[in-house]
C-alpha positions in Angstrom: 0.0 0.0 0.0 2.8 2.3 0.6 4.5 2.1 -2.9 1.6 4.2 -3.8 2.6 6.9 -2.2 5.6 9.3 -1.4 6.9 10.1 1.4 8.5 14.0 1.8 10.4 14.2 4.8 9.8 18.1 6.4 13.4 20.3 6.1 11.8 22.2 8.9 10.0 19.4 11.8 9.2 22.1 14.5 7.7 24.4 11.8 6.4 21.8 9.0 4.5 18.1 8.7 6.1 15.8 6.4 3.8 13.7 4.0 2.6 11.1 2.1 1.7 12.2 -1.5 -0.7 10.2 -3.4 1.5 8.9 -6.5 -2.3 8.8 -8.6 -3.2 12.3 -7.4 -0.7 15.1 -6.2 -3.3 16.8 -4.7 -4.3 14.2 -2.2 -1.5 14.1 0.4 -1.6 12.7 4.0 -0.3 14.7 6.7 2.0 13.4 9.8 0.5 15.2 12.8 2.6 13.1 15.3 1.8 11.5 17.9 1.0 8.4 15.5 -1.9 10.4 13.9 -2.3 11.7 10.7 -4.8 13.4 8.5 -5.8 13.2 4.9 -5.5 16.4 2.7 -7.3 17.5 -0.2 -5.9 20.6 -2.6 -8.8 22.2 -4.7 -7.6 23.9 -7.2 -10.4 26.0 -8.1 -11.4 27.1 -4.5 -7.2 27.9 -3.8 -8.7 25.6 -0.6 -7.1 23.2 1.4 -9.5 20.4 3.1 -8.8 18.0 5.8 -10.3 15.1 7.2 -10.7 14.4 10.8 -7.2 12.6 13.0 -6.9 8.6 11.8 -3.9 6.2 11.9 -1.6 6.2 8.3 -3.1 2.6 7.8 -7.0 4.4 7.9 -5.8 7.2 5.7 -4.1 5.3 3.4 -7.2 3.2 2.8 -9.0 6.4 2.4 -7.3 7.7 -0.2 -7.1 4.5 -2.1 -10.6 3.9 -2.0 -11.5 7.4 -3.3 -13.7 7.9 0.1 -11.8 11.6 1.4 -14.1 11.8 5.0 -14.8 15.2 4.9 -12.3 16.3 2.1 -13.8 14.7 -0.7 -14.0 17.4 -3.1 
């Protein structure tokens, strides 16, 4: 499951979340909030709008984002 996405490490951990980045879509990434949580973003281009789903563990997002099914970012 993880060869579908990319992980970006953050340059800057105190000040920026790394992330997974969908391989399929670049504009579906999953956040790491820490702590063993994460969250799934959406980019929207045409609203210049971030949305995010609700705290999940990578495994949950993951499945998420592969299954097309956003929780609360499906945009």
């Amino acid at each position: 499951m993880r060869n579908l996405f990319k992980l970006i490490k953050s340059d800057e951990p105190t000040l920026t979340d790394g992330e997974y980045v969908y391989i399929k879509d670049k504009s579906v990434t999953i956040q790491i909030c820490g702590n063993g949580v994460y969250c799934v973003n959406k980019w929207v281009e045409s609203e210049q709008t971030m949305y995010h789903s609700a705290f999940m563990t990578l495994t949950d997002a993951m499945k998420i984002v592969i299954n097309n099914k956003y929780n609360g970012v499906n945009k």
